[in-house]
C-alpha positions in Angstrom: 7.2 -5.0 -34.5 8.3 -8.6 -35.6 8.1 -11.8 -34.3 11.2 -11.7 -32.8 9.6 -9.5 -30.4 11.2 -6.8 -29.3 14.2 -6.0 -29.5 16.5 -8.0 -27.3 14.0 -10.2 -25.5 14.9 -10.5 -21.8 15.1 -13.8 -19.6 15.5 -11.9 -16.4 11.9 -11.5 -17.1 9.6 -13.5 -15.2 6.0 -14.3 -16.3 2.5 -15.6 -14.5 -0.1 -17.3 -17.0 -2.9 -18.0 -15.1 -5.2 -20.5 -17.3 -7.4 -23.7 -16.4 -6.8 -25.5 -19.9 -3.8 -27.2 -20.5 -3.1 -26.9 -23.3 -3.8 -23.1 -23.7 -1.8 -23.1 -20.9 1.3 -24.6 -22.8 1.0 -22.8 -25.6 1.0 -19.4 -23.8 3.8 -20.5 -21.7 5.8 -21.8 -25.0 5.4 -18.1 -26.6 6.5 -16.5 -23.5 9.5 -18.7 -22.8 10.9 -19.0 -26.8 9.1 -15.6 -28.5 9.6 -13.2 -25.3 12.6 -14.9 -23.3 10.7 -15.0 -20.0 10.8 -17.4 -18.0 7.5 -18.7 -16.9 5.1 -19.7 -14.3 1.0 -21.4 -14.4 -1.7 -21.3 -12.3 -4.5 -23.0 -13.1 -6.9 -21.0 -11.1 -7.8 -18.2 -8.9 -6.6 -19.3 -5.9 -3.4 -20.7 -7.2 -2.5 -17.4 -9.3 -3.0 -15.5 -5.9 -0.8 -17.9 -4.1 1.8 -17.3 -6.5 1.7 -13.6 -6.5 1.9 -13.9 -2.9 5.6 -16.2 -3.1 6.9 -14.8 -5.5 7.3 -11.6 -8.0 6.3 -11.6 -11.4 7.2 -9.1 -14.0 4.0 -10.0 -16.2 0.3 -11.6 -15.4 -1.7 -13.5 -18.1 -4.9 -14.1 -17.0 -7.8 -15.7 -19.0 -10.8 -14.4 -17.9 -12.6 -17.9 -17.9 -11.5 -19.8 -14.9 -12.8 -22.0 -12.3 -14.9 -20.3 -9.4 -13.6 -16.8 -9.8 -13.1 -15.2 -13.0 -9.8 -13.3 -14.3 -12.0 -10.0 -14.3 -12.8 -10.6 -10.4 -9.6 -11.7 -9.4 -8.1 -8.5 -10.4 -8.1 -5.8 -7.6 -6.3 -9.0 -5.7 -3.7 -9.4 -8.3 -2.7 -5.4 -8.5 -2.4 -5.6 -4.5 -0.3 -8.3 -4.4 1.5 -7.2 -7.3 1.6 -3.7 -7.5 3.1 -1.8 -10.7 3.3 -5.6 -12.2 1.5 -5.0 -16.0 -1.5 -7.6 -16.8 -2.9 -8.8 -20.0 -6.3 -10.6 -19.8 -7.1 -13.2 -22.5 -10.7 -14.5 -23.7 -12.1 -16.6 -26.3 -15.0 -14.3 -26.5 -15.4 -11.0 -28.4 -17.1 -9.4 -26.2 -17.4 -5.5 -25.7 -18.7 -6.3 -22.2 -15.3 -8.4 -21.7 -13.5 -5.8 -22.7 -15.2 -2.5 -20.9 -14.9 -5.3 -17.5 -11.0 -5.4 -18.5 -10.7 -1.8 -18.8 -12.5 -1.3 -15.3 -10.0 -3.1 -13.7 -7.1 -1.3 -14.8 -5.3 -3.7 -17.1 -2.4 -3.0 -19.9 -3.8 -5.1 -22.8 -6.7 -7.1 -23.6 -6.6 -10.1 -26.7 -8.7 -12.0 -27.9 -8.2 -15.9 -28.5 -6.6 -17.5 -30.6 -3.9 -15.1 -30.1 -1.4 -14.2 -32.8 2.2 -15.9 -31.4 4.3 -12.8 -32.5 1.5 -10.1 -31.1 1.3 -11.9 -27.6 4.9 -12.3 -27.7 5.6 -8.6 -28.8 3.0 -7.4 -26.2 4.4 -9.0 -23.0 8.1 -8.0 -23.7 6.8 -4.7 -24.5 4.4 -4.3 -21.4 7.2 -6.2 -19.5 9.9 -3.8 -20.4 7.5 -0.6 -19.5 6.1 -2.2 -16.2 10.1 -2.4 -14.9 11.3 1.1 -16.4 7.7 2.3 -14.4 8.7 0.6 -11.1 12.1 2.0 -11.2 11.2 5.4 -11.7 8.4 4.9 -8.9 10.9 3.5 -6.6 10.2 1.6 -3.2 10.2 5.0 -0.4 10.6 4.8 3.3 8.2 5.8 5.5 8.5 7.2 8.5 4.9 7.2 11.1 5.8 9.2 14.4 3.1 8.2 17.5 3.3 9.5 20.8 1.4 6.2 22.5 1.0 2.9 20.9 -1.9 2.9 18.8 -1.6 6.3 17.6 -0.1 5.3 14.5 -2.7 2.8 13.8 -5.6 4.6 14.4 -4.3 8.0 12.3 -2.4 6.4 9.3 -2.9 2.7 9.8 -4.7 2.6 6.3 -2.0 4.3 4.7 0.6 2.4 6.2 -1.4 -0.9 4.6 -1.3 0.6 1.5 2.3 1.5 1.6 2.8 -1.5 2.7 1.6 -3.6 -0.7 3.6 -0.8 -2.7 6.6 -2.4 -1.0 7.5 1.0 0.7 10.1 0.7 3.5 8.0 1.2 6.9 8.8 2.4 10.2 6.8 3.3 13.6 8.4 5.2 16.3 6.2 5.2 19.8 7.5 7.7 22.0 5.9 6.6 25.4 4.9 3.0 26.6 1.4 4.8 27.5 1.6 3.7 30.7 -1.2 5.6 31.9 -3.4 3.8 29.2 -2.7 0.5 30.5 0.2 -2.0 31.2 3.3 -1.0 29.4 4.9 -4.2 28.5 1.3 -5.5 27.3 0.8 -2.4 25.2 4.2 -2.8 23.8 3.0 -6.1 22.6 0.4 -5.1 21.0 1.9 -2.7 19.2 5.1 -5.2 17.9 2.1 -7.3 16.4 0.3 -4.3 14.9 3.6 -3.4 13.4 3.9 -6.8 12.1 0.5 -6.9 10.0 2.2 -4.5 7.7 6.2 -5.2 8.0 6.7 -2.4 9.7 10.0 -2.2 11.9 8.7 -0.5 15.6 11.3 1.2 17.7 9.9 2.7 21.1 11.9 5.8 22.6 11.3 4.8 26.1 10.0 8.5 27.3 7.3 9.2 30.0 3.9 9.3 29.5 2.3 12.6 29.5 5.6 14.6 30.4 6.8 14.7 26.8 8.8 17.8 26.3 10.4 18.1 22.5 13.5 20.0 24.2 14.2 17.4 26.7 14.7 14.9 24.6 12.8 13.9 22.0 13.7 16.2 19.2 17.3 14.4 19.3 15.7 11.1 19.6 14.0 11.4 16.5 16.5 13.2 14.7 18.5 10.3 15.5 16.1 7.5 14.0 15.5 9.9 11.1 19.7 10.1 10.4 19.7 6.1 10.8 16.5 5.2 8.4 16.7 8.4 5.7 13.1 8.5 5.6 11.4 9.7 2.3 8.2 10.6 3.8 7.1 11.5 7.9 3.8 11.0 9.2 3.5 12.6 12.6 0.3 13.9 14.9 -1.1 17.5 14.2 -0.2 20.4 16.6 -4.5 20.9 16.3 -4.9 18.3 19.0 -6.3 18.5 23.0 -3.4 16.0 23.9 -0.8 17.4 25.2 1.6 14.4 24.2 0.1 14.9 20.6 1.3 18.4 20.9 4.7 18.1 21.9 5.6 14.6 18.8 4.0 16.9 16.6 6.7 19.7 18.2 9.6 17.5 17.8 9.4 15.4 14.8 8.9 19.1 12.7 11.7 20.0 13.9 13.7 17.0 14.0 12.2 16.1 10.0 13.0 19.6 8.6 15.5 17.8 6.0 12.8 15.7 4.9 10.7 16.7 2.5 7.5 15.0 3.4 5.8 15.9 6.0 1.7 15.3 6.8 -0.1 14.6 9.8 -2.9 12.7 10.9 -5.8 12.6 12.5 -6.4 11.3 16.4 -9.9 11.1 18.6 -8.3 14.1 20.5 -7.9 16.4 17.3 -9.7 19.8 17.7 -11.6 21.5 15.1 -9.2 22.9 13.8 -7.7 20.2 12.1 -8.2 21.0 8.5 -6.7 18.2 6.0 -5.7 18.9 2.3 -5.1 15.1 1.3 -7.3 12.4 1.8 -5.4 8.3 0.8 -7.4 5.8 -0.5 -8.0 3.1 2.3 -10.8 1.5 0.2 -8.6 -1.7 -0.4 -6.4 -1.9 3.1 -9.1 -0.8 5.6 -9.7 -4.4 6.6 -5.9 -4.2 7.7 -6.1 -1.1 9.8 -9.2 -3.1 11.5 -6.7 -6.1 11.8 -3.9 -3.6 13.1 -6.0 -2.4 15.8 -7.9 -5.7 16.8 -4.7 -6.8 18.6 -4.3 -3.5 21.2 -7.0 -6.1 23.1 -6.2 -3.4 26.4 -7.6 -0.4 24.3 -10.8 -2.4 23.0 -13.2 -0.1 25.5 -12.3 2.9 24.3 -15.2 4.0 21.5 -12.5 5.3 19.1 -11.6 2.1 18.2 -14.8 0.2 18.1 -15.0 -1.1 14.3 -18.3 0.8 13.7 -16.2 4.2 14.3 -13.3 3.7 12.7 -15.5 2.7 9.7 -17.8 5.6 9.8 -14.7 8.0 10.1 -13.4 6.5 7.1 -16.7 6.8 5.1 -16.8 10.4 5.9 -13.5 11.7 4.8 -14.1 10.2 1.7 -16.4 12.5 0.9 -13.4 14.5 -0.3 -12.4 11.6 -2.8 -13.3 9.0 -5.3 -13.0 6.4 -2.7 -15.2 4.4 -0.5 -13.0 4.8 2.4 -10.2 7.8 3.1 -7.6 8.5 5.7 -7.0 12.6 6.0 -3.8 14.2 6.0 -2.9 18.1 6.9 0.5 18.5 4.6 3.0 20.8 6.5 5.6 20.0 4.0 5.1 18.3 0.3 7.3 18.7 -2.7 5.7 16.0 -5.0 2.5 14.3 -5.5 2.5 10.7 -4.6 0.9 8.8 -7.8 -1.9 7.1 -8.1 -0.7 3.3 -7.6 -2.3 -0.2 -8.1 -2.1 -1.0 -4.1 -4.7 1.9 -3.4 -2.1 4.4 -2.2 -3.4 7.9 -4.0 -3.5 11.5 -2.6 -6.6 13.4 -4.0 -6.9 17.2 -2.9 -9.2 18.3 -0.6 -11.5 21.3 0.5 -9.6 22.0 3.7 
């Protein structure tokens, strides 16, 4: 490849160098901007490269591995949250194999050593830039559809996968069916559930039907098919029918039915499963359980009730993923799948199970 760097260079590209030295700093930046087209933005450490990700979207990271307090290497499961799909090149003035195995480890698209050649680094990021967009268009955002019968059901089955759907920037919606008034106060509850929902983006929309007399046939099989025709979900996480609740039972009931157009269908786990819930998919929570602990924190009205003790919820996680590579899983029984979700940066991956 030349120096004029690919082929038709792009300056909707946009670029994050994160580097403590100035003038390495400029001279990256000058490739980037004149070589590669892209328009450019520094950091000079950690903490301001993660604040940057966090305000704004990047189609490339530079990140020297030497920086102040936290280095580029430790930085980087942060940076693939925050940035997920975004391609990263790590630069060091050492040629070290240890550098490089550390790169690898944390997933990164190119590794160069300093001083860098102007027309490789410049043919590398519009390369890497070009694949990283191509890659997040074919992987595009999806919407997610979570069906509960009683706040906090959602949380406490798929809040972990909800998190990491979340930093994939999938679409995300949570449909309560009751207020579970018998649980506690209604309007409370429905509080803490708007702020659980807010954690992750989530849009809530609560169906207003009475707790413990759900029915799917009087009413909430139109109800959801209703939601479901407004947000054209790609994907519909629901309770299993394997469940002592009777509510469980009957949202499980209706949102099979009222989801049969949708091709993704899987159901999660609740205290009141049975043994006969048998998963086949187990999600990667290691990097988003901290936010299903944060979702369920706020139901404060729920906080006696063992299930959702920190300890538990913890303990559950570190058992299903068993089935995984993980530290932490959520399970999943798939009633319908026609694709298997990839592997992504932000955490989200399906691994199969033992049943």
């Amino acid at each position: 490849m030349t120096d004029d760097a690919a082929n038709a260079p792009s300056d909707s590209w946009s670029a994050l160098v994160v580097e403590d030295d100035p003038d390495a700093g400029a001279f990256t930046r000058t490739v980037l901007e004149k070589r590669a087209g892209m328009r450019v933005a520094l950091a000079e450490d950690a903490d301001a490269a993660l604040a940057a990700l966090r305000a704004e979207s990047f189609d490339l990271v530079v990140i020297d591995v030497e920086l102040p307090g936290r280095s580029g290497l430790q930085i980087l499961p942060e940076v693939h949250q925050l940035a997920a799909g975004v391609p990263v090149i790590i630069l060091t003035a050492h040629n070290r194999v240890d550098y490089a195995v550390g790169a690898l480890r944390g997933d990164v698209d190119d590794f160069l050593v300093k001083p860098v050649d102007v027309g490789l680094l410049a043919s590398r990021a519009t390369m890497l830039a070009r694949r990283g967009q191509e890659q997040r268009a074919a992987n595009r955002t999806k919407t997610v559809l979570a069906v509960g019968a009683h706040p906090d059901d959602v949380e406490i089955g798929v809040g972990g996968t909800l998190a990491a759907h979340a930093s994939a920037g999938d679409r995300l919606v949570i449909v309560m069916l009751s207020g579970g008034s018998l649980g506690g106060d209604p309007e409370a509850r429905h509080k803490e559930a708007r702020a659980a929902a807010e954690i992750v983006g989530a849009q809530l929309i609560h169906l207003g039907f009475e707790d413990s007399h759900l029915d799917p046939a009087s009413g909430p099989i139109a109800a959801v098919e209703e939601v479901i025709r407004e947000v054209r979900p790609d994907l519909v996480y629901t309770h299993s029918n394997h469940d002592q609740h009777q509510d469980h039972r009957a949202t499980h009931q209706a949102v099979q039915v009222a989801s049969r157009e949708v091709r993704e269908l899987a159901c999660f786990q609740s205290p009141s499963s049975t043994v006969e819930y048998r998963p086949n998919r187990f999600v990667d929570i290691a990097e988003h359980l901290e936010t299903k602990l944060a979702m369920l924190r706020v139901f404060e009205s729920q906080a006696n009730r063992d299930y959702m003790g920190e300890d538990i919820v913890r303990a559950t996680a570190r058992y299903w993923a068993r089935f995984t590579m993980s530290r932490y899983a959520e399970p999943l029984e798939t009633v319908r799948s026609t694709m298997r979700l990839p592997r992504a940066p932000g955490g989200l991956a399906w691994d199969p199970g033992h049943g």
